[in-house]
mmJSON file of the N, C-alpha and C atoms, coordinates in Angstrom:
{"data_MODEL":{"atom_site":{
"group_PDB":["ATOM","ATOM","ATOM","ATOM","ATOM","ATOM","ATOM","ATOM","ATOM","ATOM","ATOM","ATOM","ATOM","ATOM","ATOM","ATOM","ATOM","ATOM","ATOM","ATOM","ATOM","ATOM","ATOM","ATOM","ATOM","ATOM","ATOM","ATOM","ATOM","ATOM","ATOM","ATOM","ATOM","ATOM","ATOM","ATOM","ATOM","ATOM","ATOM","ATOM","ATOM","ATOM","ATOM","ATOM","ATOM","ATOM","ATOM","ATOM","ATOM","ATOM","ATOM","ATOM","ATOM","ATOM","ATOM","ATOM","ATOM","ATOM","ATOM","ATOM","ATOM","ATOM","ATOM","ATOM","ATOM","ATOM","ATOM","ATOM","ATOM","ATOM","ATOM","ATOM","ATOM","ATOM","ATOM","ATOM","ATOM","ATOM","ATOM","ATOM","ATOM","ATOM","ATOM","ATOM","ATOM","ATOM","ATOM","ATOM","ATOM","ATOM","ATOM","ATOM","ATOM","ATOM","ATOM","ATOM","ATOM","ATOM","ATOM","ATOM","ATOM","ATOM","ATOM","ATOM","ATOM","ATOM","ATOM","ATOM","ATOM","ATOM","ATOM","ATOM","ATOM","ATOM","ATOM","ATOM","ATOM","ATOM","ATOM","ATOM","ATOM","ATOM","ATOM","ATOM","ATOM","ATOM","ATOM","ATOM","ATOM","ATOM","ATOM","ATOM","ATOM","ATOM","ATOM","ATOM","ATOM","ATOM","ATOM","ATOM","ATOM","ATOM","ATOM","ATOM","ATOM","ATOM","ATOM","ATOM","ATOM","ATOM","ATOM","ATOM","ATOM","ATOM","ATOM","ATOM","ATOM","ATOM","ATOM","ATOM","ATOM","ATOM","ATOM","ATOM","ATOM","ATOM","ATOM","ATOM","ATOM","ATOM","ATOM","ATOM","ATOM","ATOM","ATOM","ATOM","ATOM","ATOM","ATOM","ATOM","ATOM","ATOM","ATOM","ATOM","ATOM","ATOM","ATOM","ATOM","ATOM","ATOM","ATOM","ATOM","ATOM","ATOM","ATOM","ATOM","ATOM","ATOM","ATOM","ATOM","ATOM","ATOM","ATOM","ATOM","ATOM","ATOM","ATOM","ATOM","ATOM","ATOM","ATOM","ATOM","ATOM","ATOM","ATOM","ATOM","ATOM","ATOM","ATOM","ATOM","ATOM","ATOM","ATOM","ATOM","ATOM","ATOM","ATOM","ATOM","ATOM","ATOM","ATOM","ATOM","ATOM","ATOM"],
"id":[1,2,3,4,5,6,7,8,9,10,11,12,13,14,15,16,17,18,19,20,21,22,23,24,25,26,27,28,29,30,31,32,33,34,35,36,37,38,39,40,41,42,43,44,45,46,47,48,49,50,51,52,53,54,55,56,57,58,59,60,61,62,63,64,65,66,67,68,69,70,71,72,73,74,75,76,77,78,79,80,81,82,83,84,85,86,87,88,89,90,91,92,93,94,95,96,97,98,99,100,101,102,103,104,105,106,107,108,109,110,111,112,113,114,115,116,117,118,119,120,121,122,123,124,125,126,127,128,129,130,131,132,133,134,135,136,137,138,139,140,141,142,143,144,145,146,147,148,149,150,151,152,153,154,155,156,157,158,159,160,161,162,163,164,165,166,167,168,169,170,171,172,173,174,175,176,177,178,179,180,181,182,183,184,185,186,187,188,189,190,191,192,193,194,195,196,197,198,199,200,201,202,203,204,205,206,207,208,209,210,211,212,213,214,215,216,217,218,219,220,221,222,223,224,225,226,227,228,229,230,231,232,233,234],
"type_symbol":["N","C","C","N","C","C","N","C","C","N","C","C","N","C","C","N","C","C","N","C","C","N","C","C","N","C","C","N","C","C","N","C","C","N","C","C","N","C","C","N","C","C","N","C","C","N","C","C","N","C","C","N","C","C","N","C","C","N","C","C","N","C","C","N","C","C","N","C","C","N","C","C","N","C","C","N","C","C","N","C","C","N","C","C","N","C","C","N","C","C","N","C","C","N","C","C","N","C","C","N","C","C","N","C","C","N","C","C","N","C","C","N","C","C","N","C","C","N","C","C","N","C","C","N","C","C","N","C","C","N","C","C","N","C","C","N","C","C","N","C","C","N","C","C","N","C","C","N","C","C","N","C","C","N","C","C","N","C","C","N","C","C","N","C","C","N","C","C","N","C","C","N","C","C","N","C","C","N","C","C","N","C","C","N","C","C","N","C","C","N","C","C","N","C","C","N","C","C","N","C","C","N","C","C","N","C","C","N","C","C","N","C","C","N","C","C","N","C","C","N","C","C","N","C","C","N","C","C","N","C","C","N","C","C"],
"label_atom_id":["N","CA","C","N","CA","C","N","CA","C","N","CA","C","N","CA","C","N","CA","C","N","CA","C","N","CA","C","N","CA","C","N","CA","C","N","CA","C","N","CA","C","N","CA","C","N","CA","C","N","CA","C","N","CA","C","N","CA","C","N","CA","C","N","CA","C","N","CA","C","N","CA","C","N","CA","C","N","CA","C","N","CA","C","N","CA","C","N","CA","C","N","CA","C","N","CA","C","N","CA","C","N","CA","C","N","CA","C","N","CA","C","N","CA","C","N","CA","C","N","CA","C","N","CA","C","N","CA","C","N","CA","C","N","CA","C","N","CA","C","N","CA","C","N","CA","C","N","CA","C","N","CA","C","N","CA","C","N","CA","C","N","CA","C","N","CA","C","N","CA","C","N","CA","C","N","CA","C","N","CA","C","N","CA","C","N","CA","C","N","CA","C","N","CA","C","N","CA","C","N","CA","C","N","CA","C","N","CA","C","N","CA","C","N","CA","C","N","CA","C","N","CA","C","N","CA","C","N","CA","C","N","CA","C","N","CA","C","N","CA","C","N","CA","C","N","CA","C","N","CA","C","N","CA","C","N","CA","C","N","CA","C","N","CA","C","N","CA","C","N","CA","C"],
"label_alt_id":[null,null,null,null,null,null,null,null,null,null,null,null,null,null,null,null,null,null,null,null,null,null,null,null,null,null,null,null,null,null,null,null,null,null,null,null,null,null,null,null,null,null,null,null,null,null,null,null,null,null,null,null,null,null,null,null,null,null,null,null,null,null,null,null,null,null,null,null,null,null,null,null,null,null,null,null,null,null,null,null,null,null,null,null,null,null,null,null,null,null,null,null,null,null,null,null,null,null,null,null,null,null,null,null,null,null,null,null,null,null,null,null,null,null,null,null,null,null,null,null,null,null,null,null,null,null,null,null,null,null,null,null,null,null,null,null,null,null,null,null,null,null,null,null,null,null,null,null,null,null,null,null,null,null,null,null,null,null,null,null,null,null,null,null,null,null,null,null,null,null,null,null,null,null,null,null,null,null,null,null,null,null,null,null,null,null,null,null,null,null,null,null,null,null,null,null,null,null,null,null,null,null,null,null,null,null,null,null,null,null,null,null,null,null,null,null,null,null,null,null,null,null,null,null,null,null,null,null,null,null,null,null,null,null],
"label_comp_id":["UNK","UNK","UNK","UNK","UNK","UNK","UNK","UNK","UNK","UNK","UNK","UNK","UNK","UNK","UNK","UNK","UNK","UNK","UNK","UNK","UNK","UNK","UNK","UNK","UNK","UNK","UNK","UNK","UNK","UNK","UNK","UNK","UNK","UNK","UNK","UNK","UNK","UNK","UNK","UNK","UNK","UNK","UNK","UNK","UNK","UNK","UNK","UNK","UNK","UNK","UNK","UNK","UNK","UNK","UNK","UNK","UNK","UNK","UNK","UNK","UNK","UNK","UNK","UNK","UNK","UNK","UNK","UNK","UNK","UNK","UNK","UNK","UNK","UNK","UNK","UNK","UNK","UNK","UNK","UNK","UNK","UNK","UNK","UNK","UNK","UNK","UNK","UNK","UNK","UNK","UNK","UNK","UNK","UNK","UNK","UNK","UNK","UNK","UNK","UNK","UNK","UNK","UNK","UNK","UNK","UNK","UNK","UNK","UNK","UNK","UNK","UNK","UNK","UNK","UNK","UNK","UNK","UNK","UNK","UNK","UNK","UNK","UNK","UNK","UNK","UNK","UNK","UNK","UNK","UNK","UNK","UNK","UNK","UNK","UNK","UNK","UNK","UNK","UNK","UNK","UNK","UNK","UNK","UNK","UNK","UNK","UNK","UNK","UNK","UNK","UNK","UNK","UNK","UNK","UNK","UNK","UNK","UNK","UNK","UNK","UNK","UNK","UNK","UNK","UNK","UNK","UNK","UNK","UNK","UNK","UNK","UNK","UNK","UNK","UNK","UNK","UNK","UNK","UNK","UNK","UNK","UNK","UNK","UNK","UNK","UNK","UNK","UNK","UNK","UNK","UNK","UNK","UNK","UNK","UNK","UNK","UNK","UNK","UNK","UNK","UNK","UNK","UNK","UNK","UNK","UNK","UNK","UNK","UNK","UNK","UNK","UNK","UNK","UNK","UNK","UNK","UNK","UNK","UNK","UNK","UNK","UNK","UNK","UNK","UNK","UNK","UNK","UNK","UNK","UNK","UNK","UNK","UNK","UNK"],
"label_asym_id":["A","A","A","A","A","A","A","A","A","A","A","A","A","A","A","A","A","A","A","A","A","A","A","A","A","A","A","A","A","A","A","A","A","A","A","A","A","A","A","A","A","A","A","A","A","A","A","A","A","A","A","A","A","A","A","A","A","A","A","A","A","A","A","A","A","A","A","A","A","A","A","A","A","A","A","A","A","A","A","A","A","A","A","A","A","A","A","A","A","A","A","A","A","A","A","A","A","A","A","A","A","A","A","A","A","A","A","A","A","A","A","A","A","A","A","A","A","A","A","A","A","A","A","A","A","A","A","A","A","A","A","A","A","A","A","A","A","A","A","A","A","A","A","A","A","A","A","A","A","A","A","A","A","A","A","A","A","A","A","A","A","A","A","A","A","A","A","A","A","A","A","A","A","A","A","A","A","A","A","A","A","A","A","A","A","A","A","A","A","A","A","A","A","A","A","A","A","A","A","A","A","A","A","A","A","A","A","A","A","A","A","A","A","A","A","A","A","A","A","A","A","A","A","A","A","A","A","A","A","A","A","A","A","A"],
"label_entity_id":["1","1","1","1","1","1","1","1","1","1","1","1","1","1","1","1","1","1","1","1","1","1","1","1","1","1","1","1","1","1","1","1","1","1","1","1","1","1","1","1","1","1","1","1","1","1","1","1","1","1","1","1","1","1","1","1","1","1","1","1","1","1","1","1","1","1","1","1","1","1","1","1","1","1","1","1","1","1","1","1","1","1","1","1","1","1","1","1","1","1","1","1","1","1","1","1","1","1","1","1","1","1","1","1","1","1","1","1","1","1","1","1","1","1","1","1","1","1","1","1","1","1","1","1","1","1","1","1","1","1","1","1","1","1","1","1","1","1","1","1","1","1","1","1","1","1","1","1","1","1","1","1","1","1","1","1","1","1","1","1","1","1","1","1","1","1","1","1","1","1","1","1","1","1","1","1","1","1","1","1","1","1","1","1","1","1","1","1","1","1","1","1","1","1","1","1","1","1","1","1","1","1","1","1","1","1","1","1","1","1","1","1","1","1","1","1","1","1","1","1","1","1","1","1","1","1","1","1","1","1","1","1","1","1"],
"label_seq_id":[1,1,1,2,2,2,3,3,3,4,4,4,5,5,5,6,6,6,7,7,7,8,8,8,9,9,9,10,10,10,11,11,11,12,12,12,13,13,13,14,14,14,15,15,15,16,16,16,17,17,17,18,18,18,19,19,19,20,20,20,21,21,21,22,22,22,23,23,23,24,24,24,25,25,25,26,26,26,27,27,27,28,28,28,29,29,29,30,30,30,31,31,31,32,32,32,33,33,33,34,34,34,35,35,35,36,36,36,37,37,37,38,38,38,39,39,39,40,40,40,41,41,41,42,42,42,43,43,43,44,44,44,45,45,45,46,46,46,47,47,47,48,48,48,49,49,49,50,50,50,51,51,51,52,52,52,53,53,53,54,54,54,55,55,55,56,56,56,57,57,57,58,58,58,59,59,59,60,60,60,61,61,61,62,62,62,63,63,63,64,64,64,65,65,65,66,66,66,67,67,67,68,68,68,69,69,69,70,70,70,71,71,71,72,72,72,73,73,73,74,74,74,75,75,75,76,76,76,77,77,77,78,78,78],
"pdbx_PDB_ins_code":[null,null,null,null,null,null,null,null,null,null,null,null,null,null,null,null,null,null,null,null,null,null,null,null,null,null,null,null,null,null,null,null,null,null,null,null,null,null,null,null,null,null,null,null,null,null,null,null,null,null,null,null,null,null,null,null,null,null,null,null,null,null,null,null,null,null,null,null,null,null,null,null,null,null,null,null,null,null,null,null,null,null,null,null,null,null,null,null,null,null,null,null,null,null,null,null,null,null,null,null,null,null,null,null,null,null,null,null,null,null,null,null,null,null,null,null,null,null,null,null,null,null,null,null,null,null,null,null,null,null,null,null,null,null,null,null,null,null,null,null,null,null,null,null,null,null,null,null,null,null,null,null,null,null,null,null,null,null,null,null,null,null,null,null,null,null,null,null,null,null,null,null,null,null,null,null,null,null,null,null,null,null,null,null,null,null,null,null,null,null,null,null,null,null,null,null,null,null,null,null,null,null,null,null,null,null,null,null,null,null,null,null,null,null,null,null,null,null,null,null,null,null,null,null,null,null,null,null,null,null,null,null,null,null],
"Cartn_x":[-2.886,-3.801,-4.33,-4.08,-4.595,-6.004,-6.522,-8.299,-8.56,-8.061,-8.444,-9.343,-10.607,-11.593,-12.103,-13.067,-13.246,-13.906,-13.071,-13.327,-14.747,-15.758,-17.028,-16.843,-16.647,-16.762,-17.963,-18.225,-19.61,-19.194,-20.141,-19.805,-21.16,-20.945,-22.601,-22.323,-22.659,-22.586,-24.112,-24.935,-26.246,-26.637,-27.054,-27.47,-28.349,-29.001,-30.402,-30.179,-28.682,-27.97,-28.077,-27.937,-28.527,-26.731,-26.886,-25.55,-25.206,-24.192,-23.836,-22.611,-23.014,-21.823,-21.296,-19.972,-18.914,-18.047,-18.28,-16.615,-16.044,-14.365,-14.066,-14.565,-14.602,-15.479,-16.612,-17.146,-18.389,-19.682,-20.504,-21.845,-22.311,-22.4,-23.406,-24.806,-24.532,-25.427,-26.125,-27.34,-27.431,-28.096,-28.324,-29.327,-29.75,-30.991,-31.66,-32.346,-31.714,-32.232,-33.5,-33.783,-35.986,-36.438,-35.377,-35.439,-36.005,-36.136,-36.812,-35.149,-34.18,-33.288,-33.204,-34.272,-34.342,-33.534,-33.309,-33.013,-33.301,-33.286,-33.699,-32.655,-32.062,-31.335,-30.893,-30.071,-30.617,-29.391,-28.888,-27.815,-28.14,-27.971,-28.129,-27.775,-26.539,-26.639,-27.601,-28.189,-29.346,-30.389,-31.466,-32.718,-33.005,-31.192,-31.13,-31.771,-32.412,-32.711,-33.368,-33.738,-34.53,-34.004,-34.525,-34.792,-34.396,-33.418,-32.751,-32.921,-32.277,-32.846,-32.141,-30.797,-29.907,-29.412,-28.574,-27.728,-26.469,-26.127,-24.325,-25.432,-26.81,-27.132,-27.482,-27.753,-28.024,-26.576,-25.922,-24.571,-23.484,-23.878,-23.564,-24.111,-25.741,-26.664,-26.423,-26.015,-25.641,-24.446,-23.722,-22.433,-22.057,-22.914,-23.475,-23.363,-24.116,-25.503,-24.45,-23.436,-22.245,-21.574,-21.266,-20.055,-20.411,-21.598,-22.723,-22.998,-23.245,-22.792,-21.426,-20.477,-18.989,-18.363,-18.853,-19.275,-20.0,-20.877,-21.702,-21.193,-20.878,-19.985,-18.841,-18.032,-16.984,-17.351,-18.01,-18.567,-18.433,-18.503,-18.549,-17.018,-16.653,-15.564,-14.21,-12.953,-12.531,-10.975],
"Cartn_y":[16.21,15.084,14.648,13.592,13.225,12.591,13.338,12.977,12.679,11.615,10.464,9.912,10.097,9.476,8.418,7.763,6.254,5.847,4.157,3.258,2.756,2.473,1.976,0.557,-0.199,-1.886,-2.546,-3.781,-4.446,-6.109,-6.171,-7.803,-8.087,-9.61,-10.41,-11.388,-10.964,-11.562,-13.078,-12.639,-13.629,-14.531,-15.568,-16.283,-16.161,-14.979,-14.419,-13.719,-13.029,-12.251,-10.739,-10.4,-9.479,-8.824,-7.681,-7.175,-5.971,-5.697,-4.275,-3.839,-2.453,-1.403,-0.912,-1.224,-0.583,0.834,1.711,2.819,2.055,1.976,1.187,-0.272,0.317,-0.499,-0.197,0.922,0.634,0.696,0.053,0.102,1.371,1.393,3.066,2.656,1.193,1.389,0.174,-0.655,-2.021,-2.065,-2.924,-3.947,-5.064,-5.269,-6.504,-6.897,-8.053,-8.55,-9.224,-8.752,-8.951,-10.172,-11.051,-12.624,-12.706,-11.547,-11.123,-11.112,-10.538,-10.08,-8.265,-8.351,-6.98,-6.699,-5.617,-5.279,-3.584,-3.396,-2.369,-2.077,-0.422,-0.005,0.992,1.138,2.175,3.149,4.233,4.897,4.843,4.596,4.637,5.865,7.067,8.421,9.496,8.611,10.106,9.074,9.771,9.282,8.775,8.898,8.092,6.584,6.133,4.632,4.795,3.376,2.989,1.508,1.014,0.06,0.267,-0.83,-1.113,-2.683,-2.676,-3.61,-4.814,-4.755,-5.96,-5.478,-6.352,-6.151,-5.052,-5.425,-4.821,-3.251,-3.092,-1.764,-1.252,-1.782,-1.328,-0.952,-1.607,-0.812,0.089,0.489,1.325,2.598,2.39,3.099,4.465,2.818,3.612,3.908,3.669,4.232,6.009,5.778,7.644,8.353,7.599,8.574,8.543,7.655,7.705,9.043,9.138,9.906,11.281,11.753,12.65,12.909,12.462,12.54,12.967,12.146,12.438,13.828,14.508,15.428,16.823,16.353,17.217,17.528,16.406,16.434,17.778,17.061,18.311,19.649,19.713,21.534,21.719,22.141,22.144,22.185,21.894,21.765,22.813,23.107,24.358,23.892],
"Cartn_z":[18.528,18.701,17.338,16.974,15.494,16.26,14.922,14.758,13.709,12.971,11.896,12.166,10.863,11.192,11.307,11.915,11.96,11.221,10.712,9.477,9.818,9.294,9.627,8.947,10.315,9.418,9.977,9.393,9.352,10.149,11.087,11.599,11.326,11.502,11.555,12.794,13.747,14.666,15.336,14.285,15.219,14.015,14.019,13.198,12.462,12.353,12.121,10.891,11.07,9.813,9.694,11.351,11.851,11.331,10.943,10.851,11.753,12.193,13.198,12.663,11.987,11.885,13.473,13.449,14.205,13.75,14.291,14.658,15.598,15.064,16.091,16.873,18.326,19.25,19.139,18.958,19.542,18.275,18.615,17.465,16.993,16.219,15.456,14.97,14.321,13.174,12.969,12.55,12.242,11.124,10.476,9.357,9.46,9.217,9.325,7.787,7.713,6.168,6.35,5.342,5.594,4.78,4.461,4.343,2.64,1.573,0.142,-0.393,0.066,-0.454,-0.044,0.136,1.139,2.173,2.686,4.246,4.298,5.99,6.883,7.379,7.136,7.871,8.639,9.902,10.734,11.44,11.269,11.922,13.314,14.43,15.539,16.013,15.5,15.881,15.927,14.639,13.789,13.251,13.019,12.634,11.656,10.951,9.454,9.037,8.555,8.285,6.994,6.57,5.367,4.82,3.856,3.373,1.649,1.621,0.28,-0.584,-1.335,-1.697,-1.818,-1.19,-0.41,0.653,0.772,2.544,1.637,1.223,0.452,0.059,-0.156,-0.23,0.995,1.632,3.036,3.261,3.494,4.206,2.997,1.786,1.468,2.16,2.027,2.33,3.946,4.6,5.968,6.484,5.652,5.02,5.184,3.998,3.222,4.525,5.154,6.581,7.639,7.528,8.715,8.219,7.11,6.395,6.494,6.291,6.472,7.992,9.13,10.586,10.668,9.85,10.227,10.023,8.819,8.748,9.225,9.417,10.477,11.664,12.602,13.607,13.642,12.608,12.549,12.093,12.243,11.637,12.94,14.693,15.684,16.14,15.608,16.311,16.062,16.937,16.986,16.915],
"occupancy":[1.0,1.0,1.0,1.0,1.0,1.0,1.0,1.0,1.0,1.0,1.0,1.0,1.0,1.0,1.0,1.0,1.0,1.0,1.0,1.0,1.0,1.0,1.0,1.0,1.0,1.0,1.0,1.0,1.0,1.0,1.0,1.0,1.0,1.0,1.0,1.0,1.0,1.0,1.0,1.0,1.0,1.0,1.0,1.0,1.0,1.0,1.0,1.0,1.0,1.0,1.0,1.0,1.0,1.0,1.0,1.0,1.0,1.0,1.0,1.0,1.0,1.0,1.0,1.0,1.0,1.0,1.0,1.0,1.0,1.0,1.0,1.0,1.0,1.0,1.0,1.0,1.0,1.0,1.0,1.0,1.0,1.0,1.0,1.0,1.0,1.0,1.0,1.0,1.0,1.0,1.0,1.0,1.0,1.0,1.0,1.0,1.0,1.0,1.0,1.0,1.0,1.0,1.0,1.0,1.0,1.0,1.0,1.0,1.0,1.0,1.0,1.0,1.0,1.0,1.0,1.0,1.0,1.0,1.0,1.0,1.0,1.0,1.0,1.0,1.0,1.0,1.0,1.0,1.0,1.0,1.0,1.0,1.0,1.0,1.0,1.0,1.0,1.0,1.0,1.0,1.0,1.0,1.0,1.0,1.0,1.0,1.0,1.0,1.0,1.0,1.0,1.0,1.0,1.0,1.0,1.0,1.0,1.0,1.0,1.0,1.0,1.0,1.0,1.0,1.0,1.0,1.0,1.0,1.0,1.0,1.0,1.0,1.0,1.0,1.0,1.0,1.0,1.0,1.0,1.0,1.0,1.0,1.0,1.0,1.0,1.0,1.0,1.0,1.0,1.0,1.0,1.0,1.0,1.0,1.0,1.0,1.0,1.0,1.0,1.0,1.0,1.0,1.0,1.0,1.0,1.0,1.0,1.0,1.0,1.0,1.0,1.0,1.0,1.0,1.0,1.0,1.0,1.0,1.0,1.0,1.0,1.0,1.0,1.0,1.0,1.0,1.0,1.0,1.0,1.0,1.0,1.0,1.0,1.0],
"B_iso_or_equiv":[0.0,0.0,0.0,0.0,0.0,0.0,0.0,0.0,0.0,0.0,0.0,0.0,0.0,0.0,0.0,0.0,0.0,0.0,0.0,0.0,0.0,0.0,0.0,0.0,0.0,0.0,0.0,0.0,0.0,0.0,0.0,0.0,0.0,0.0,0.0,0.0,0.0,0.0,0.0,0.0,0.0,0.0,0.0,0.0,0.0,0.0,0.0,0.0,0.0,0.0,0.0,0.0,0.0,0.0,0.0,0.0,0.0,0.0,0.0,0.0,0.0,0.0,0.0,0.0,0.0,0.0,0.0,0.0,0.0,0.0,0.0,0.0,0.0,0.0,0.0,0.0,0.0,0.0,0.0,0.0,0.0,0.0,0.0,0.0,0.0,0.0,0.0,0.0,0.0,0.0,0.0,0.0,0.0,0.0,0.0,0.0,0.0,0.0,0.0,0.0,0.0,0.0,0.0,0.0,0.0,0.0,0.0,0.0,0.0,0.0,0.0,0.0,0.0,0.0,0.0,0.0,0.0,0.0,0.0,0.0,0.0,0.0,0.0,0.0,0.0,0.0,0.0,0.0,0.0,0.0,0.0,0.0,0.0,0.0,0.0,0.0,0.0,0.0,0.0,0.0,0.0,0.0,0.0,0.0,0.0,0.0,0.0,0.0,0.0,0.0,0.0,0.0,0.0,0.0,0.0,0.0,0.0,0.0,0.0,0.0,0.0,0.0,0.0,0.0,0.0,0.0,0.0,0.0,0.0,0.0,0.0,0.0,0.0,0.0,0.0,0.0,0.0,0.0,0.0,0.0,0.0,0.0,0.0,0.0,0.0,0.0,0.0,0.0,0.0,0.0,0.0,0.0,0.0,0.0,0.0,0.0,0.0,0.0,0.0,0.0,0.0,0.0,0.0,0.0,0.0,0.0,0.0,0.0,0.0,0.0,0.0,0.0,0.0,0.0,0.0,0.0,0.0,0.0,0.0,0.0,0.0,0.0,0.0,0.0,0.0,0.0,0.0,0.0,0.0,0.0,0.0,0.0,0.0,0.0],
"pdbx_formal_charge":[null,null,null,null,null,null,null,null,null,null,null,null,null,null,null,null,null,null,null,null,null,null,null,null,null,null,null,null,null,null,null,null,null,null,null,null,null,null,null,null,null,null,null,null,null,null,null,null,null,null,null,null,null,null,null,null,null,null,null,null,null,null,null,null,null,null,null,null,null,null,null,null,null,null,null,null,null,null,null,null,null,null,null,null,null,null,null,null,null,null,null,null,null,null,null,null,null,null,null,null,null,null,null,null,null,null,null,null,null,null,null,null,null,null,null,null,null,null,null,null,null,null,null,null,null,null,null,null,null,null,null,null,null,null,null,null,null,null,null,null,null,null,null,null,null,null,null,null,null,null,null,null,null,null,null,null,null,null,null,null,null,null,null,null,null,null,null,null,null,null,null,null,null,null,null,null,null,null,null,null,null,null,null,null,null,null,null,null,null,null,null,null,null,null,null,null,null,null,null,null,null,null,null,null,null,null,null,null,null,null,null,null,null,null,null,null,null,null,null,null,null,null,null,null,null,null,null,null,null,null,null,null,null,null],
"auth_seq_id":[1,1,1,2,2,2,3,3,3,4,4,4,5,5,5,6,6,6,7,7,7,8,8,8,9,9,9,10,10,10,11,11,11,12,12,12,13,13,13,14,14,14,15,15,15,16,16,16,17,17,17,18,18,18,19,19,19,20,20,20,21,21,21,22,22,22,23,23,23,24,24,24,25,25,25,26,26,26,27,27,27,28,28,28,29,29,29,30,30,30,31,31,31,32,32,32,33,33,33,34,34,34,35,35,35,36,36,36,37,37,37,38,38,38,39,39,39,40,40,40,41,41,41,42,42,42,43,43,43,44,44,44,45,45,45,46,46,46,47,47,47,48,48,48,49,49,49,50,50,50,51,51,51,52,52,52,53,53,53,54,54,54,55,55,55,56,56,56,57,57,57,58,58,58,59,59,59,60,60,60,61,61,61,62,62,62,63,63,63,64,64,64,65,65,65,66,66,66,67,67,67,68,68,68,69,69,69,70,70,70,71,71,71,72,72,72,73,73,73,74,74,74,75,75,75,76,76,76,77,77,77,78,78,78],
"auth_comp_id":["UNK","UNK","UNK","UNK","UNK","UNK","UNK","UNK","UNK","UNK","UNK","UNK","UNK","UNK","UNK","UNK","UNK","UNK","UNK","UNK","UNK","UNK","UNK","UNK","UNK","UNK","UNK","UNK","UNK","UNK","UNK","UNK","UNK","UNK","UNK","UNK","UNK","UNK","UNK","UNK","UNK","UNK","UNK","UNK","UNK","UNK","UNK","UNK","UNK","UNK","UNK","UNK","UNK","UNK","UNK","UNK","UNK","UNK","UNK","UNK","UNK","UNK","UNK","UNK","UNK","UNK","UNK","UNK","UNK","UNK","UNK","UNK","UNK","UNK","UNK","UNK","UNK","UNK","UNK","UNK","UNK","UNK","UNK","UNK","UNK","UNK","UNK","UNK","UNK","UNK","UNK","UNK","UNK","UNK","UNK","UNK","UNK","UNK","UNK","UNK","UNK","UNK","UNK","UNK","UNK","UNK","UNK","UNK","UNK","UNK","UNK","UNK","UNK","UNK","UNK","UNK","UNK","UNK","UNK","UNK","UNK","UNK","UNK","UNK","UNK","UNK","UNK","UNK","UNK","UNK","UNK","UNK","UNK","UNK","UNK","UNK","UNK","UNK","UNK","UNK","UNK","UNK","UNK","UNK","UNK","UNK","UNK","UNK","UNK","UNK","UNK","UNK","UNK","UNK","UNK","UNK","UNK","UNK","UNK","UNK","UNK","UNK","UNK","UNK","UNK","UNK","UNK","UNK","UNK","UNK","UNK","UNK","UNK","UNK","UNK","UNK","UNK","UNK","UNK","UNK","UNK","UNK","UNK","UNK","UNK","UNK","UNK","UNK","UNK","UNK","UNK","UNK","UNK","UNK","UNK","UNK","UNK","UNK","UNK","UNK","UNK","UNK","UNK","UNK","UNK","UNK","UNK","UNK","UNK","UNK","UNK","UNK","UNK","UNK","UNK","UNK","UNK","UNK","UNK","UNK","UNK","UNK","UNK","UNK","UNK","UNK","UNK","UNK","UNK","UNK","UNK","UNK","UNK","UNK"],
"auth_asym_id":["A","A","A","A","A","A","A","A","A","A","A","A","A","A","A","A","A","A","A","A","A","A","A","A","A","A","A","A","A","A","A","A","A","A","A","A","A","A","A","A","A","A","A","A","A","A","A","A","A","A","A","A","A","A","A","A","A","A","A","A","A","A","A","A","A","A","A","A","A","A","A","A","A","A","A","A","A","A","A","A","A","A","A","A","A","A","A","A","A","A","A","A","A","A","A","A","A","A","A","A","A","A","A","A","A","A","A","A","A","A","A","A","A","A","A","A","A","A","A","A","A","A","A","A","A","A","A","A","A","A","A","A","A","A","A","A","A","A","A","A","A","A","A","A","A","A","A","A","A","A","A","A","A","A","A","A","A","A","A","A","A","A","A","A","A","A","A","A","A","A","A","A","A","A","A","A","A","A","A","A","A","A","A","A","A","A","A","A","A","A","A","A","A","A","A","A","A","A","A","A","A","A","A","A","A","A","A","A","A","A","A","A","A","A","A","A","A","A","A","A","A","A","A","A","A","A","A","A","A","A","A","A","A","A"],
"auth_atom_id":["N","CA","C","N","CA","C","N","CA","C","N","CA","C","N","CA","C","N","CA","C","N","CA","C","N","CA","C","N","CA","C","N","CA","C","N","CA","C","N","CA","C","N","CA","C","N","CA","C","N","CA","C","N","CA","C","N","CA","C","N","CA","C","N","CA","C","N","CA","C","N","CA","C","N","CA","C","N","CA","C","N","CA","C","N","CA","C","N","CA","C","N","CA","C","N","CA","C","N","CA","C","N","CA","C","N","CA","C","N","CA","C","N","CA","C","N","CA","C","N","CA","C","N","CA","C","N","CA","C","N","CA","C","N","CA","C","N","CA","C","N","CA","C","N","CA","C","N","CA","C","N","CA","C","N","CA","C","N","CA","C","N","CA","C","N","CA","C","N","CA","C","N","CA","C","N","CA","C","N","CA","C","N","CA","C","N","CA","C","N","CA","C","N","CA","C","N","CA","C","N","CA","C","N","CA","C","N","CA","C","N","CA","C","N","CA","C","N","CA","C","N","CA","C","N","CA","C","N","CA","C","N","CA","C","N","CA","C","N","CA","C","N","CA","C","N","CA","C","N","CA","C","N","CA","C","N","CA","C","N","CA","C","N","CA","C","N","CA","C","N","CA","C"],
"pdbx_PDB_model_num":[1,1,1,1,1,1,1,1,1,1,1,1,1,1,1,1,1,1,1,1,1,1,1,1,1,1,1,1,1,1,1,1,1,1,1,1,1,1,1,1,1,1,1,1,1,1,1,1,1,1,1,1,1,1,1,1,1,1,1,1,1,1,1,1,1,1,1,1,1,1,1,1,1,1,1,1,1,1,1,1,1,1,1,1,1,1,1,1,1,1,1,1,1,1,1,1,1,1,1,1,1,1,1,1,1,1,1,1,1,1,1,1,1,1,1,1,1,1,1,1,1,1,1,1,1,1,1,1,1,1,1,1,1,1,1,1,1,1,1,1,1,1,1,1,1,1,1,1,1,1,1,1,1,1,1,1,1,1,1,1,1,1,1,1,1,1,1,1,1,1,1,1,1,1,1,1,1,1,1,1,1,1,1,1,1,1,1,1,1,1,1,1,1,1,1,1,1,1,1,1,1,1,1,1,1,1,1,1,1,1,1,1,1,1,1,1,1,1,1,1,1,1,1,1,1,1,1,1,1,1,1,1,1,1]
}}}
C-alpha cells in the first residue's frame, strides 16, 4: 500500500480572500488576511495557529505545522 504523503495546496475560494489549505480533498487548514498585509492562520488538525505578516507567510507558516502533524502522525504507526 503506498502511503505517499499529501501535497498541501492553497485555494482562494471567497471574495473576501479567505484562503483554504487542502490534503487532497479535504480542508486542514485556513488563513484570513487581516486587510494590513497581515494574516491569521490556523491548522485545523492541531491547535497550531498564529499570525504572520503576509498571506505567502501565513501559508509557509502552516505549512511547517502541516509537515510537523505529518510527522507526528507517523510515529504511531506500524
Amino acid at each position: 500500500m503506498d502511503r505517499s504523503p499529501c501535497i498541501l495546496s492553497f485555494q482562494e475560494p471567497h471574495e473576501l480572500g479567505r484562503v483554504i489549505a487542502f490534503c487532497g480533498n479535504a480542508p486542514v487548514g485556513r488563513i484570513y488576511p487581516l486587510g494590513d498585509g497581515r494574516a491569521t492562520w490556523a491548522l485545523d488538525l492541531t491547535d497550531d495557529r498564529g499570525t504572520a505578516r503576509s498571506v505567502q507567510a501565513a501559508q509557509d507558516a502552516l505549512s511547517e505545522a502541516f509537515g510537523r502533524w505529518l510527522s507526528t502522525a507517523r510515529l504511531g504507526q506500524t
